[in-house]
C-alpha positions as CSV (number, residue, x, y, z in Angstrom):
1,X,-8.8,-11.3,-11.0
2,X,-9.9,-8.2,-12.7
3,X,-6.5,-6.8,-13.5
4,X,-6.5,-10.3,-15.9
5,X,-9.7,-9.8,-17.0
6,X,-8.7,-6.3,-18.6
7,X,-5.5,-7.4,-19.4
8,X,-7.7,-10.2,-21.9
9,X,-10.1,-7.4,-22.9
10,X,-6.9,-5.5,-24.1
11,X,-5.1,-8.0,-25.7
12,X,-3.4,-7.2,-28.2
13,X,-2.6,-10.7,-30.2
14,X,-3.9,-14.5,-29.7
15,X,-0.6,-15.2,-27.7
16,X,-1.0,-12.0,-25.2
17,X,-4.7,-13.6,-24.9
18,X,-3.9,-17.0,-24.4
19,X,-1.6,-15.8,-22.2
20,X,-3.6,-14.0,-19.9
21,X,-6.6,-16.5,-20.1
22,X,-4.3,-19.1,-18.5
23,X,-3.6,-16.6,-15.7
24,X,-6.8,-15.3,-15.3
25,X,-7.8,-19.2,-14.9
26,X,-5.4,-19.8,-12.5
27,X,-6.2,-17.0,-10.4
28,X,-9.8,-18.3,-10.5
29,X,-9.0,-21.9,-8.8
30,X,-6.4,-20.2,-6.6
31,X,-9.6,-17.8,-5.4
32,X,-11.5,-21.3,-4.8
33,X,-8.4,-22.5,-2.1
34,X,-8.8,-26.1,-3.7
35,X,-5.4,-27.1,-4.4
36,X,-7.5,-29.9,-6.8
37,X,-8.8,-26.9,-8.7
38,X,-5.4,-25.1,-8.8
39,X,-3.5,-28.2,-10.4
40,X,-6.3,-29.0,-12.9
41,X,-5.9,-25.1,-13.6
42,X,-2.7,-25.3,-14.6
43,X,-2.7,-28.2,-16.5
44,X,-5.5,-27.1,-18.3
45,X,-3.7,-24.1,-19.1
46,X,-0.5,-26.0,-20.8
47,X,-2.6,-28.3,-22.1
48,X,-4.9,-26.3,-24.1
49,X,-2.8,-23.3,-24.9
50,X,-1.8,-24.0,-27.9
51,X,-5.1,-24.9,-29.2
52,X,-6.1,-21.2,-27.8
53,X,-3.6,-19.5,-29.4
54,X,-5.4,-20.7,-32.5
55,X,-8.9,-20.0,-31.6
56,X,-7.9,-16.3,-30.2
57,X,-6.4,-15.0,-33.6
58,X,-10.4,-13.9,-34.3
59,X,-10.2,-10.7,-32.7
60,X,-14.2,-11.5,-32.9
61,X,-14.0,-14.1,-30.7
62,X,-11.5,-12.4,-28.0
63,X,-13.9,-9.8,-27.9
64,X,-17.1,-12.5,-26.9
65,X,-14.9,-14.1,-24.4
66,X,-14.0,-10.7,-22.6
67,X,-17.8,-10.4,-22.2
68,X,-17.6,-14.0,-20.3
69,X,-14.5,-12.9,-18.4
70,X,-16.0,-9.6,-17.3
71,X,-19.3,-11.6,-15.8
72,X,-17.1,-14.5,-14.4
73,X,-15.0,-11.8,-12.5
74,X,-18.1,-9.3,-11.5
75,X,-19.7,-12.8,-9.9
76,X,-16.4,-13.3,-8.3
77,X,-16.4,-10.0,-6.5
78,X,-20.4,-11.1,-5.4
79,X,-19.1,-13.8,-3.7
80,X,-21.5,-15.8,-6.8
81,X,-19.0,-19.1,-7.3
82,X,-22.2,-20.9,-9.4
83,X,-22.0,-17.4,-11.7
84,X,-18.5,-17.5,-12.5
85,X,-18.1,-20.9,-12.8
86,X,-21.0,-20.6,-15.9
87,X,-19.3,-17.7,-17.3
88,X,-15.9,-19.5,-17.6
89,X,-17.6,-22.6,-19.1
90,X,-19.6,-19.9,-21.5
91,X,-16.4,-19.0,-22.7
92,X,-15.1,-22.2,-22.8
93,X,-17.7,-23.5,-24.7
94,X,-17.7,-20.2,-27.3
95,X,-13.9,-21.7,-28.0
96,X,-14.6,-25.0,-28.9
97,X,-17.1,-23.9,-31.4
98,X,-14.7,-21.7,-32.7
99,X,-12.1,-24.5,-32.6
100,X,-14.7,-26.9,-34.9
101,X,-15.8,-24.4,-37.2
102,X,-11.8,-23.9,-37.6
103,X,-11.3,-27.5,-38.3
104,X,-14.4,-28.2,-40.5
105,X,-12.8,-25.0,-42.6
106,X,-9.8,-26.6,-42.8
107,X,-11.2,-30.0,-43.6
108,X,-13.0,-27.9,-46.6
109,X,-10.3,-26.7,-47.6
110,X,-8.5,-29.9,-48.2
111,X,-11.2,-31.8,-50.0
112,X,-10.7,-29.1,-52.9
């Protein structure tokens, strides 16, 4: 899990981040052993990636998520599931509001 986390950290575009987010996810439900958690992982990944890829072009916001990552995997390595779990939903969370302020620009944009 922490080679993905620093790989996100690293990053060096929104599609090297997006890509590594969706691994680093995926390792997470693997590291649960709930093959529920594993599919919904990867179809949460293909589902959203394209909206990440978006979202991660703020190098600003990369950089917010790390910090997320980095707690979610440190809890990980306490044994602290209830810890990562709010770390990954603190990131997740930090995206959609990146996502809406994104779409209300746009939608600003186009009332001009």
């Amino acid at each position: 899990i922490q080679v993905h986390v620093d790989s996100f950290a690293n990053a060096a575009d929104a599609a090297a981040a997006r890509r590594t987010e969706g691994r680093l996810v995926i390792a997470l439900a693997t590291a649960s052993q709930s093959l529920r958690h594993t599919r919904a992982a990867v179809e949460s990944v293909v589902d959203y990636g394209p909206l990440l890829s978006v979202a991660y072009q703020s190098v600003d916001l990369r950089a917010r998520v790390a910090e997320f990552h980095a707690a979610a995997g440190a809890a990980v390595r306490d044994g602290n599931a209830a810890e990562a779990a709010a770390a990954i939903r603190a990131a997740g969370l930090l995206v959609a509001v990146e996502l809406a302020n994104y779409a209300a620009d746009l939608s600003a944009e186009a009332a001009k």
